[in-house]
mmCIF file as Biopython writes it, N, C-alpha, C and O atoms, coordinates in Angstrom:
data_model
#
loop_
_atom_site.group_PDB
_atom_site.id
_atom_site.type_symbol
_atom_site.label_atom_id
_atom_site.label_alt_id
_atom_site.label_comp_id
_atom_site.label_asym_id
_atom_site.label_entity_id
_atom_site.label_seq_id
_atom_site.pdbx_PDB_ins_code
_atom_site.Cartn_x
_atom_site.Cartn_y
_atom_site.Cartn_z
_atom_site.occupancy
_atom_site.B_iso_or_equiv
_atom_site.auth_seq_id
_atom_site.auth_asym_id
_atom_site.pdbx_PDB_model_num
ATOM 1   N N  . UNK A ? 1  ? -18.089 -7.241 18.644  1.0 0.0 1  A 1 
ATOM 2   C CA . UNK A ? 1  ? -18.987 -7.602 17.579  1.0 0.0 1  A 1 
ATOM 3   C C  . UNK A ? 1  ? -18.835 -6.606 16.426  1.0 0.0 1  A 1 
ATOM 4   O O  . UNK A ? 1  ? -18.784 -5.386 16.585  1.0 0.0 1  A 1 
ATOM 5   N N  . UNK A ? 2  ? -18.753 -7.360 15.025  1.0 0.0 2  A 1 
ATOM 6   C CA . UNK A ? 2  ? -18.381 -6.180 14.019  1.0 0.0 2  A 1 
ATOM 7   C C  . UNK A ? 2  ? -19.959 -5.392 13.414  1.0 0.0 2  A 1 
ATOM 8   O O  . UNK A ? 2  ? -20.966 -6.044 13.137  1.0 0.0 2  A 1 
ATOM 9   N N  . UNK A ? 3  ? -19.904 -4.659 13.363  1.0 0.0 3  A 1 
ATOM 10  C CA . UNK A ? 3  ? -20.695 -3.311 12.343  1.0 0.0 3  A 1 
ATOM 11  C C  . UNK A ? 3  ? -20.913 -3.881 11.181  1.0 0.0 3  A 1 
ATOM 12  O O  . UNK A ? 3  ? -20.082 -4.625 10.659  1.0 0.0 3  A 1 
ATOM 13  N N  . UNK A ? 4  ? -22.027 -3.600 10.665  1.0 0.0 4  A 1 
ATOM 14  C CA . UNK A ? 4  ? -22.334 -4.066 8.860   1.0 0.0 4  A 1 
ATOM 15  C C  . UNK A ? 4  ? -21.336 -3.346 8.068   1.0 0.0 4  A 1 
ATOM 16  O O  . UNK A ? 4  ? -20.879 -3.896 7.066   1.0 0.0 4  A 1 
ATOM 17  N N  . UNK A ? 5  ? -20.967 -2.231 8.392   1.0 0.0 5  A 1 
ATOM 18  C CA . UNK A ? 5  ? -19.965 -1.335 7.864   1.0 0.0 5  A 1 
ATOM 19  C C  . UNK A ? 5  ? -18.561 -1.874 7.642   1.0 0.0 5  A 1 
ATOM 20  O O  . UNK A ? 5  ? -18.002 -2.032 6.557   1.0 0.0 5  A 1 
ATOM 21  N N  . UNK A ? 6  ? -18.022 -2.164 9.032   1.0 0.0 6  A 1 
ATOM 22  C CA . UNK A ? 6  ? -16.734 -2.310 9.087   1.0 0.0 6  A 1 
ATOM 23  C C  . UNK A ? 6  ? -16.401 -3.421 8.089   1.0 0.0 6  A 1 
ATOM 24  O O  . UNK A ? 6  ? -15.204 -3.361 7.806   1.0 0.0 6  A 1 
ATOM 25  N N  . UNK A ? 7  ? -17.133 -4.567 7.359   1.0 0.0 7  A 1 
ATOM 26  C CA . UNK A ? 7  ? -17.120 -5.524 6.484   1.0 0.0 7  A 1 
ATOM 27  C C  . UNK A ? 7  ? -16.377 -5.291 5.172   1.0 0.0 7  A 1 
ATOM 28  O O  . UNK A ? 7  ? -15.481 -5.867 4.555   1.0 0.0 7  A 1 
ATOM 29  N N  . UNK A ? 8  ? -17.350 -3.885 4.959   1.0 0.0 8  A 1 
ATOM 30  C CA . UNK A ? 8  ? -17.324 -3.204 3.493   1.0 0.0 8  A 1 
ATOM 31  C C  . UNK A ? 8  ? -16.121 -2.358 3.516   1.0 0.0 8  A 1 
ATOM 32  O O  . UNK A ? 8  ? -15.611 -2.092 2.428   1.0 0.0 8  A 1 
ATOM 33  N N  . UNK A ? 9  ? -15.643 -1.940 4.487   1.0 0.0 9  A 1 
ATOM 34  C CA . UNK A ? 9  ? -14.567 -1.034 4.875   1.0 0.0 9  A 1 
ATOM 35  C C  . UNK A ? 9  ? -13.613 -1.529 4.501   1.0 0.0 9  A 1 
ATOM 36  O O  . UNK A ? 9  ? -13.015 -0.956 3.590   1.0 0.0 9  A 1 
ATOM 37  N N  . UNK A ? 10 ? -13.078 -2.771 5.033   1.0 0.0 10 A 1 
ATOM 38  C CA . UNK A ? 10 ? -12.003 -3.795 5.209   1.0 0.0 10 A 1 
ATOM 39  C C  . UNK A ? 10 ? -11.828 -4.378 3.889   1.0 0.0 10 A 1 
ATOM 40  O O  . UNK A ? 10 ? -10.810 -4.759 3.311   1.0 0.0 10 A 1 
ATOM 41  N N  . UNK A ? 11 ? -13.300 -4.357 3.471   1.0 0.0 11 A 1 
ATOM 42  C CA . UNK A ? 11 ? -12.874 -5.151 1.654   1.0 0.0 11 A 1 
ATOM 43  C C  . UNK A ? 11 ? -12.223 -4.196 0.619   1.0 0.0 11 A 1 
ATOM 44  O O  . UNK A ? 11 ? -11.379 -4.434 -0.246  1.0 0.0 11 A 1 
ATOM 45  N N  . UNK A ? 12 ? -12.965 -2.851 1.013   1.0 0.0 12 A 1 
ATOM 46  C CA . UNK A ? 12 ? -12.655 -1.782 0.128   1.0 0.0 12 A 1 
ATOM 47  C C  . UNK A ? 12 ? -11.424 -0.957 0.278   1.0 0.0 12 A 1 
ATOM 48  O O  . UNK A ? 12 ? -11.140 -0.024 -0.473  1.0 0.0 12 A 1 
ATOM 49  N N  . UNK A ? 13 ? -10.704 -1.355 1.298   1.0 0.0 13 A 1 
ATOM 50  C CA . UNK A ? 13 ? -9.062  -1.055 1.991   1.0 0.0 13 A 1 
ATOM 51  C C  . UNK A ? 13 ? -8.325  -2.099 1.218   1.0 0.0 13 A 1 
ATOM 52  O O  . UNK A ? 13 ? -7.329  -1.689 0.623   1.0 0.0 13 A 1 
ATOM 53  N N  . UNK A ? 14 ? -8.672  -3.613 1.085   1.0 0.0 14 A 1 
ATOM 54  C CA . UNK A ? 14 ? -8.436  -4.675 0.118   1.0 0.0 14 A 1 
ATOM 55  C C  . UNK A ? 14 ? -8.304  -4.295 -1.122  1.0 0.0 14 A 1 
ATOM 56  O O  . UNK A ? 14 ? -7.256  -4.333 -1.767  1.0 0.0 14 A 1 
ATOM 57  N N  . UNK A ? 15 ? -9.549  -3.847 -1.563  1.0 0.0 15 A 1 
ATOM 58  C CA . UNK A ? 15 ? -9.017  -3.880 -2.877  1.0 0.0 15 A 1 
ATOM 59  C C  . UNK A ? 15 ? -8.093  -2.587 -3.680  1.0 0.0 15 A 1 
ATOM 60  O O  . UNK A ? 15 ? -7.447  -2.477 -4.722  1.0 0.0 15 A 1 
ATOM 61  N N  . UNK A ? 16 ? -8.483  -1.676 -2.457  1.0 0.0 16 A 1 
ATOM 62  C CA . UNK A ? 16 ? -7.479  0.089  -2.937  1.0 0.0 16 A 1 
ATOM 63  C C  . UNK A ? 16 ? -5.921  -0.677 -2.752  1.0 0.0 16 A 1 
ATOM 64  O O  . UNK A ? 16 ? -5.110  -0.262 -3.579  1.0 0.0 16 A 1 
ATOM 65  N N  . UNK A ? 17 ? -5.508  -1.483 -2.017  1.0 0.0 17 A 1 
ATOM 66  C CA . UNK A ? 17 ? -4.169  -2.013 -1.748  1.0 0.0 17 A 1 
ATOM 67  C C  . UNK A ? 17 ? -3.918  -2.681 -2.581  1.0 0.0 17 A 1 
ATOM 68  O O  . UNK A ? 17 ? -2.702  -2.572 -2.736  1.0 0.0 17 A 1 
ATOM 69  N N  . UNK A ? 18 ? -4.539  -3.759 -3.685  1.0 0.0 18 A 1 
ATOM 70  C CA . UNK A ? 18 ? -4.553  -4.490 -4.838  1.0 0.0 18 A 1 
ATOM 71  C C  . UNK A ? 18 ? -4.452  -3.806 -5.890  1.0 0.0 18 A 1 
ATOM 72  O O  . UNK A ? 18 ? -3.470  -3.938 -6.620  1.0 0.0 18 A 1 
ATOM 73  N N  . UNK A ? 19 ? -5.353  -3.028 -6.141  1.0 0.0 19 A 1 
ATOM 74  C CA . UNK A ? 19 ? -4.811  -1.739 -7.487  1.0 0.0 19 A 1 
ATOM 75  C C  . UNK A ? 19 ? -3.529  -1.359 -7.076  1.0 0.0 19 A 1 
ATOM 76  O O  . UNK A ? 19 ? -2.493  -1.968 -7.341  1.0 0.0 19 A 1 
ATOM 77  N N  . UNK A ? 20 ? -3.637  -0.296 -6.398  1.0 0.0 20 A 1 
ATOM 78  C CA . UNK A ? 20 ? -2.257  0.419  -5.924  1.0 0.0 20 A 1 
ATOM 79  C C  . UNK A ? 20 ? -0.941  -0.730 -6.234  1.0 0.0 20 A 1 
ATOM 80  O O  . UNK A ? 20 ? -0.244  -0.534 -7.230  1.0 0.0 20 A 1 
ATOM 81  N N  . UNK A ? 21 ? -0.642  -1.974 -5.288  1.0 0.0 21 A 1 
ATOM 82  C CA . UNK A ? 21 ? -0.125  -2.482 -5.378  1.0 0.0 21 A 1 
ATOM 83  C C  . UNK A ? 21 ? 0.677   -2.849 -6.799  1.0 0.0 21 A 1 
ATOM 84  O O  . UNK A ? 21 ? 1.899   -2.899 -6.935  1.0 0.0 21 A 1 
ATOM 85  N N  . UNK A ? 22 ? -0.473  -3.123 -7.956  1.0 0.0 22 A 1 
ATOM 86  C CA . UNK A ? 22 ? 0.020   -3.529 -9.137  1.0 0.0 22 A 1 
ATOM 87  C C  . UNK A ? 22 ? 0.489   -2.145 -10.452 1.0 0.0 22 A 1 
ATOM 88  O O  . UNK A ? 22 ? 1.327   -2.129 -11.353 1.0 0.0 22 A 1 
ATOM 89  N N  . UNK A ? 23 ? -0.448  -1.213 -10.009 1.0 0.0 23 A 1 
ATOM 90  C CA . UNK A ? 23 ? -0.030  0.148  -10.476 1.0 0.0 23 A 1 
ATOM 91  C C  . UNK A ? 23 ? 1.458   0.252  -9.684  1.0 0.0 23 A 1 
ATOM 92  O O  . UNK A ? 23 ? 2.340   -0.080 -10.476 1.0 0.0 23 A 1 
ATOM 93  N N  . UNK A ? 24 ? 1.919   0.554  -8.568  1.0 0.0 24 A 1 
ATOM 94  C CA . UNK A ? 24 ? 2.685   0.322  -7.889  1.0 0.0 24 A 1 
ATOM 95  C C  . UNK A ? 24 ? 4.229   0.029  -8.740  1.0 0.0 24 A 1 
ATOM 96  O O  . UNK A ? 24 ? 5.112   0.811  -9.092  1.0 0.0 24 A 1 
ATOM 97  N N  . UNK A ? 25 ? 4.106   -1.250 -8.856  1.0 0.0 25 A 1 
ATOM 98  C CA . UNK A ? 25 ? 4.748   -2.636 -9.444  1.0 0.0 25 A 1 
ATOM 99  C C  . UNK A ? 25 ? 4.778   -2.186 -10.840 1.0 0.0 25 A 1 
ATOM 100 O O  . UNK A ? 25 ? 5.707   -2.625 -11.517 1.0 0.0 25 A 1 
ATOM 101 N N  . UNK A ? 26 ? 3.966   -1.421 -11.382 1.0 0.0 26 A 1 
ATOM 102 C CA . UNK A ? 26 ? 4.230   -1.196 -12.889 1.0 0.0 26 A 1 
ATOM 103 C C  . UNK A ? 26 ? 4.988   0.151  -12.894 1.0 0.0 26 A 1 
ATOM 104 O O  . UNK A ? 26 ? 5.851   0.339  -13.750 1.0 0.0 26 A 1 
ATOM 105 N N  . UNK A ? 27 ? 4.791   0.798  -12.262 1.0 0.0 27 A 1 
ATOM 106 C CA . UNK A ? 27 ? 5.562   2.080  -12.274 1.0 0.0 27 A 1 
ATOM 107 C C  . UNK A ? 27 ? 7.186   2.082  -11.922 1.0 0.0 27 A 1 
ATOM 108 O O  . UNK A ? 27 ? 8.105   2.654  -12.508 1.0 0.0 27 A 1 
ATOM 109 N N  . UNK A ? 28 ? 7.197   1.198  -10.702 1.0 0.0 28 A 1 
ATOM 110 C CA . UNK A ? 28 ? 8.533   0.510  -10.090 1.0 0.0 28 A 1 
ATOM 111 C C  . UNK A ? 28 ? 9.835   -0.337 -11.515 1.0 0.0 28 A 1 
ATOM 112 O O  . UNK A ? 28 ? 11.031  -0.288 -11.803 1.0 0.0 28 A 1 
ATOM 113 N N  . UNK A ? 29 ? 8.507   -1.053 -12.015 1.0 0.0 29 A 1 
ATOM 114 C CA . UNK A ? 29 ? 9.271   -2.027 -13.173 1.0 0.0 29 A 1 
ATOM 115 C C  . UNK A ? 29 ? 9.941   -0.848 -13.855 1.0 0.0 29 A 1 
ATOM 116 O O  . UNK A ? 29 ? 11.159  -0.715 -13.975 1.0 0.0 29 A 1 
ATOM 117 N N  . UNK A ? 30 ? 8.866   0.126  -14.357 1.0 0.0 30 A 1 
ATOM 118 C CA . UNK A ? 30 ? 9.756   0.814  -15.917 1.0 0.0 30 A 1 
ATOM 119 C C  . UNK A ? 30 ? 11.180  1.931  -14.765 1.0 0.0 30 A 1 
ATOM 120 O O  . UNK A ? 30 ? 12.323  2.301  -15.036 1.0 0.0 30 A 1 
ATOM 121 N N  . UNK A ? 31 ? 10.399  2.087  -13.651 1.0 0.0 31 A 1 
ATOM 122 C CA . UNK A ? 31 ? 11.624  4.024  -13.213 1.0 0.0 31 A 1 
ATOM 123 C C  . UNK A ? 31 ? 12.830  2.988  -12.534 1.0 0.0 31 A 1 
ATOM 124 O O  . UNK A ? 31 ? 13.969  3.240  -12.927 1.0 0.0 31 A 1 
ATOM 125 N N  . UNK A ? 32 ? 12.713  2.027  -11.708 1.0 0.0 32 A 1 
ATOM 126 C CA . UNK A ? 32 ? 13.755  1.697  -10.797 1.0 0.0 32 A 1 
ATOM 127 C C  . UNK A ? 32 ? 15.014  1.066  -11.387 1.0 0.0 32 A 1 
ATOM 128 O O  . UNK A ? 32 ? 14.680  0.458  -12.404 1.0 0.0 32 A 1 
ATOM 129 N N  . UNK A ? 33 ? 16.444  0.952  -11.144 1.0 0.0 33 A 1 
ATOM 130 C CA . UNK A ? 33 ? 17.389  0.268  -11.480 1.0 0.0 33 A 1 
ATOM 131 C C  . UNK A ? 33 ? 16.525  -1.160 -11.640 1.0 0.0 33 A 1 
ATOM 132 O O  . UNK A ? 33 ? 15.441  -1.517 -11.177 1.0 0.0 33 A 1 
ATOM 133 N N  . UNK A ? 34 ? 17.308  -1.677 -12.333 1.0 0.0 34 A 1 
ATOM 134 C CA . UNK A ? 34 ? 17.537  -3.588 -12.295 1.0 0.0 34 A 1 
ATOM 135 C C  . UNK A ? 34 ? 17.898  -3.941 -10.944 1.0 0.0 34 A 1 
ATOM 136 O O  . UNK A ? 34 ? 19.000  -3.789 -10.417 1.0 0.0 34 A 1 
ATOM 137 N N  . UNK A ? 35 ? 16.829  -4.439 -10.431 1.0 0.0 35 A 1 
ATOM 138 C CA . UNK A ? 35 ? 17.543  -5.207 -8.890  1.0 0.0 35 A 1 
ATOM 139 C C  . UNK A ? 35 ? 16.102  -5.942 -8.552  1.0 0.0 35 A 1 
ATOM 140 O O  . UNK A ? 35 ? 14.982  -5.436 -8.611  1.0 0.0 35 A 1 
ATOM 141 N N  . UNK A ? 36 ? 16.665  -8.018 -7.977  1.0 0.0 36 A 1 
ATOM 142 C CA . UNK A ? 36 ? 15.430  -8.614 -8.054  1.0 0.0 36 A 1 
ATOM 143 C C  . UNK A ? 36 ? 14.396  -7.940 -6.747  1.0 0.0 36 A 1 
ATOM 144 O O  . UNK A ? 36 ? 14.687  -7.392 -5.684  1.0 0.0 36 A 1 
ATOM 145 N N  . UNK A ? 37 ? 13.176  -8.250 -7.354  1.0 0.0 37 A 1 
ATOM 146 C CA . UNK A ? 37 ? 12.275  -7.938 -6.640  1.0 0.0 37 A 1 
ATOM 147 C C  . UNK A ? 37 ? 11.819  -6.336 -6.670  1.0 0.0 37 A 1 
ATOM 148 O O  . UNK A ? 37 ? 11.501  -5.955 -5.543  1.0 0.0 37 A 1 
ATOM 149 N N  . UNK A ? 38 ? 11.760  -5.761 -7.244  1.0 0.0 38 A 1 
ATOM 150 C CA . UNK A ? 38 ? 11.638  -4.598 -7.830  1.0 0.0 38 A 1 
ATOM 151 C C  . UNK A ? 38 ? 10.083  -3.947 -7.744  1.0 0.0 38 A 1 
ATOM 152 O O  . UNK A ? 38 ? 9.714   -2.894 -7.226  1.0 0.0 38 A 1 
ATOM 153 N N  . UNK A ? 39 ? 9.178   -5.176 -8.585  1.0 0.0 39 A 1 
ATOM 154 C CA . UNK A ? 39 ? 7.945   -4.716 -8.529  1.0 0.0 39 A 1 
ATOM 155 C C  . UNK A ? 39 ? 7.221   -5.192 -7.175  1.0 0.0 39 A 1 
ATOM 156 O O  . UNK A ? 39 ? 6.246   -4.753 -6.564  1.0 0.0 39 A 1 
ATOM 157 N N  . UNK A ? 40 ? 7.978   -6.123 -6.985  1.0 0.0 40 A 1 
ATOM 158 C CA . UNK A ? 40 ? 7.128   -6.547 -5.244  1.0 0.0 40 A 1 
ATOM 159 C C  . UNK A ? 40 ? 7.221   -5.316 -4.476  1.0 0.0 40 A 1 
ATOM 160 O O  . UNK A ? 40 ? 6.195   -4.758 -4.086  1.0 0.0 40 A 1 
ATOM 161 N N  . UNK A ? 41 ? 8.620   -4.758 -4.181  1.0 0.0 41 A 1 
ATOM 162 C CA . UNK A ? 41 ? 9.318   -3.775 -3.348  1.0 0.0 41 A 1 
ATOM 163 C C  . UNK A ? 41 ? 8.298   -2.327 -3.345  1.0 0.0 41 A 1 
ATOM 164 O O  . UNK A ? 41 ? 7.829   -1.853 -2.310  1.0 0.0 41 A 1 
ATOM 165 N N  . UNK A ? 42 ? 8.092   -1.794 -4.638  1.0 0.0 42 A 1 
ATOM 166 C CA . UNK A ? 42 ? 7.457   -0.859 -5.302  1.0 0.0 42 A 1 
ATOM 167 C C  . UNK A ? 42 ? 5.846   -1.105 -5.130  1.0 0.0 42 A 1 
ATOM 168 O O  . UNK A ? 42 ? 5.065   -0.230 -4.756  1.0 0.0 42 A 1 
ATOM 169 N N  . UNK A ? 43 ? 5.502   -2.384 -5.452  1.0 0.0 43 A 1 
ATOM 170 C CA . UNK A ? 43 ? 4.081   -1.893 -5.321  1.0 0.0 43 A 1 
ATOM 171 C C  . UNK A ? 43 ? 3.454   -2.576 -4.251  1.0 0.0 43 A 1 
ATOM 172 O O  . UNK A ? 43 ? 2.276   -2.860 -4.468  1.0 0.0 43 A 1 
ATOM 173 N N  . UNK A ? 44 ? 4.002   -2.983 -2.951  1.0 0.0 44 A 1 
ATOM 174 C CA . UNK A ? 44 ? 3.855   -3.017 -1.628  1.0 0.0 44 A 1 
ATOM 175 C C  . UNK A ? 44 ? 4.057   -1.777 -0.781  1.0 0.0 44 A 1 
ATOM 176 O O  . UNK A ? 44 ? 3.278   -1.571 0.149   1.0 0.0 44 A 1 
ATOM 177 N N  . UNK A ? 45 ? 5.153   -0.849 -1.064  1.0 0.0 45 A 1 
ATOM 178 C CA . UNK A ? 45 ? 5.404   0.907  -0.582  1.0 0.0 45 A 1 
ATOM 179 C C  . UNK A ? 45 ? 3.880   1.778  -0.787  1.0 0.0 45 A 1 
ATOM 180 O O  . UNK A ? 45 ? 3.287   2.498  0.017   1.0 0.0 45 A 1 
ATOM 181 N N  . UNK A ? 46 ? 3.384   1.225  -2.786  1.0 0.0 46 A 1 
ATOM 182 C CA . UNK A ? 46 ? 2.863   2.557  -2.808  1.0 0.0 46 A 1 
ATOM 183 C C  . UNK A ? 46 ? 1.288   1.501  -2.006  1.0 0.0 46 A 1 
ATOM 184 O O  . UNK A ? 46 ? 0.502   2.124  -1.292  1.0 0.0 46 A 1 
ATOM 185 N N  . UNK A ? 47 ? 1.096   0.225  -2.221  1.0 0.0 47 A 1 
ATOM 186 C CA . UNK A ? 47 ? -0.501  -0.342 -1.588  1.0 0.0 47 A 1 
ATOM 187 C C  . UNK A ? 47 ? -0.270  0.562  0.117   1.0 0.0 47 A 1 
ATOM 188 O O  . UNK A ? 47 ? -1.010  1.410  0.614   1.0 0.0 47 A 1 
ATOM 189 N N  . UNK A ? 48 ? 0.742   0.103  0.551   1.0 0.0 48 A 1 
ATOM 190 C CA . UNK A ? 48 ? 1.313   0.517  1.789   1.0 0.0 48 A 1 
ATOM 191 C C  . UNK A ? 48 ? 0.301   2.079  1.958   1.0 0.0 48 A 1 
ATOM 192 O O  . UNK A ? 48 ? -0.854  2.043  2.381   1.0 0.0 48 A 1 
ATOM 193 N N  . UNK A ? 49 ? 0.784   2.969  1.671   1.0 0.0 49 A 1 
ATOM 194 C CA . UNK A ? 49 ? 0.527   4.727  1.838   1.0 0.0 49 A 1 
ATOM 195 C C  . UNK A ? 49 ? -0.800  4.778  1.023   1.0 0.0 49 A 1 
ATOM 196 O O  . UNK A ? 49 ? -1.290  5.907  1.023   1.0 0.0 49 A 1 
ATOM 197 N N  . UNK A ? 50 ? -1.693  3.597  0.147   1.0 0.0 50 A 1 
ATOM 198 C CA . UNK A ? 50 ? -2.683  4.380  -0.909  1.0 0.0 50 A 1 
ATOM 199 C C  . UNK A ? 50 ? -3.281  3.806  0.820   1.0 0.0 50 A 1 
ATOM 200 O O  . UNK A ? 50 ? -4.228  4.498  1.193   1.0 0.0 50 A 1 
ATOM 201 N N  . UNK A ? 51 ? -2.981  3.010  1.557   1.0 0.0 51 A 1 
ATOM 202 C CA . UNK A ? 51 ? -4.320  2.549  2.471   1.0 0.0 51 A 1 
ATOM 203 C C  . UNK A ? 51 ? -4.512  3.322  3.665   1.0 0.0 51 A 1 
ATOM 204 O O  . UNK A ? 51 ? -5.342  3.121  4.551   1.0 0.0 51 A 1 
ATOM 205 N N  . UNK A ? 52 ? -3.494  4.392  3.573   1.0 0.0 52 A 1 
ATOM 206 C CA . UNK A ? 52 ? -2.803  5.226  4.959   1.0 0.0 52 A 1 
ATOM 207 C C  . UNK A ? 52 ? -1.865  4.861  5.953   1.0 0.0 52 A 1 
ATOM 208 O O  . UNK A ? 52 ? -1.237  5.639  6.670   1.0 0.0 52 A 1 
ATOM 209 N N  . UNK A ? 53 ? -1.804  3.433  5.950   1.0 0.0 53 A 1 
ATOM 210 C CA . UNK A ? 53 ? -1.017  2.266  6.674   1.0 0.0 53 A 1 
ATOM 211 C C  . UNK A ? 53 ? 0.430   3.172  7.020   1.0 0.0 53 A 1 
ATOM 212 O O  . UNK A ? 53 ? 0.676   3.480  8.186   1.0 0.0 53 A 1 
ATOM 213 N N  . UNK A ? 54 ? 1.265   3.524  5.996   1.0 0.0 54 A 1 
ATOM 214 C CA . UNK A ? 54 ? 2.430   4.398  5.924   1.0 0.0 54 A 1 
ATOM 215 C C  . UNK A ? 54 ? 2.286   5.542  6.243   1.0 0.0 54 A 1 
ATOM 216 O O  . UNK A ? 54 ? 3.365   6.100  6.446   1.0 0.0 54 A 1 
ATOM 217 N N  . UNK A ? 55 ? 1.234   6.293  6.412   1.0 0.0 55 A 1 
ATOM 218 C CA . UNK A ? 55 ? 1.502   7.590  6.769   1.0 0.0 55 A 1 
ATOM 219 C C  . UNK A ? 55 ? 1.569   7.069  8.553   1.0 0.0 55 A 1 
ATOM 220 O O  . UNK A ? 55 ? 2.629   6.989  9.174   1.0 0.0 55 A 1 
ATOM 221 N N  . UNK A ? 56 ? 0.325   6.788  9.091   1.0 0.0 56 A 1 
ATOM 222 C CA . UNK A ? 56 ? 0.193   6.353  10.553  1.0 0.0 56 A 1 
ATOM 223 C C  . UNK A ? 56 ? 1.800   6.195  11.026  1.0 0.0 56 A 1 
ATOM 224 O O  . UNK A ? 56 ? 2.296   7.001  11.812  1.0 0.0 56 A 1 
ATOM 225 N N  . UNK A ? 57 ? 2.690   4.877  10.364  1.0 0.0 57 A 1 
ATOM 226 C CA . UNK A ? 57 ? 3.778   4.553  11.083  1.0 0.0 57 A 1 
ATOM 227 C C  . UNK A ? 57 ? 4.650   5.689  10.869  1.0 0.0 57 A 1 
ATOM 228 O O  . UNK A ? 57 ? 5.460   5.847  11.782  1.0 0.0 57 A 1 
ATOM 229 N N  . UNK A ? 58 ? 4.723   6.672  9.753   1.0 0.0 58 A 1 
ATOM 230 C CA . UNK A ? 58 ? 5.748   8.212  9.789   1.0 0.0 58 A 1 
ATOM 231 C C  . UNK A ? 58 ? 5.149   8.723  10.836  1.0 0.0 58 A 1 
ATOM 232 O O  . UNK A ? 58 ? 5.943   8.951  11.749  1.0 0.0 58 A 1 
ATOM 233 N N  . UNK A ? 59 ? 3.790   9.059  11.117  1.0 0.0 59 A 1 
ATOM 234 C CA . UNK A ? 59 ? 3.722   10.033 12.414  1.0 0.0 59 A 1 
ATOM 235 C C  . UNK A ? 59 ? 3.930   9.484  13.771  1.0 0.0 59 A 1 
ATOM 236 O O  . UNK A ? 59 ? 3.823   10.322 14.666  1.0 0.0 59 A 1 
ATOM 237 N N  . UNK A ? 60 ? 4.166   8.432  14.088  1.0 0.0 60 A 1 
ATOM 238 C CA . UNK A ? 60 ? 4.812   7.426  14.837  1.0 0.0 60 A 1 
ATOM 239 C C  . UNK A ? 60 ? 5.962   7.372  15.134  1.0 0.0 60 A 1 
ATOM 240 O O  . UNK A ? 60 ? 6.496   7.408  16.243  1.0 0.0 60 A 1 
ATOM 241 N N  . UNK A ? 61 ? 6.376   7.284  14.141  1.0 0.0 61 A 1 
ATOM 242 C CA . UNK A ? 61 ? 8.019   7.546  14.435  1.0 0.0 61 A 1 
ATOM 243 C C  . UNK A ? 61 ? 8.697   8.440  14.278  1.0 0.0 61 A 1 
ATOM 244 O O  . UNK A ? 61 ? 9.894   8.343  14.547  1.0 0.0 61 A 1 
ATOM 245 N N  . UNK A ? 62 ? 7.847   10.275 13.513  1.0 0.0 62 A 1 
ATOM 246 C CA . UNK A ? 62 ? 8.386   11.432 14.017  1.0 0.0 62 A 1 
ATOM 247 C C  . UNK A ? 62 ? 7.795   12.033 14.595  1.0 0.0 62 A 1 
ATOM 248 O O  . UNK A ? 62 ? 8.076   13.230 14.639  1.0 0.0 62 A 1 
ATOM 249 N N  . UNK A ? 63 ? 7.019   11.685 15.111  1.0 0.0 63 A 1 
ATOM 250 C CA . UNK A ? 63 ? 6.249   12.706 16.148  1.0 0.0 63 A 1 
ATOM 251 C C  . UNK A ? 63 ? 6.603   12.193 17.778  1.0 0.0 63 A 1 
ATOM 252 O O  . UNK A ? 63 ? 5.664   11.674 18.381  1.0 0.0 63 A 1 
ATOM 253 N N  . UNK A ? 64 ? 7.833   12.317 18.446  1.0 0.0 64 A 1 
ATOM 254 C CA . UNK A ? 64 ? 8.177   12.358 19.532  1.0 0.0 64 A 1 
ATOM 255 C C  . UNK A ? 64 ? 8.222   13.250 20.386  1.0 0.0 64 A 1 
ATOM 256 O O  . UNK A ? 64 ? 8.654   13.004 21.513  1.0 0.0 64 A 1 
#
């Protein structure tokens, strides 16, 4: 059964991944070579790490 909390949590992980994402995607557009898919690539990495999502799977896979 979910928490009144965990609601607000999950939305507010939503929307830090939606900024990030498009900040992301804008930063990606102007620094990266020309190659398609660029801003998807870029601002899925940085939504990725603003939510912690990316750090979890690095200590995962170097911490053996």
């Amino acid at each position: 059964m979910n928490k009144k909390g965990q609601e607000i949590n999950v939305l507010g992980y939503a929307l830090v991944f939606l900024v990030m994402f498009f900040i992301g995607g804008i930063i990606g557009a102007f620094s990266l070579p020309e190659f398609s898919g660029r801003f998807f690539v870029s601002g899925l990495v940085f939504g990725v790490f603003a939510t912690g999502a990316g750090t979890v799977v690095l200590k995962l896979v170097f911490n053996r």
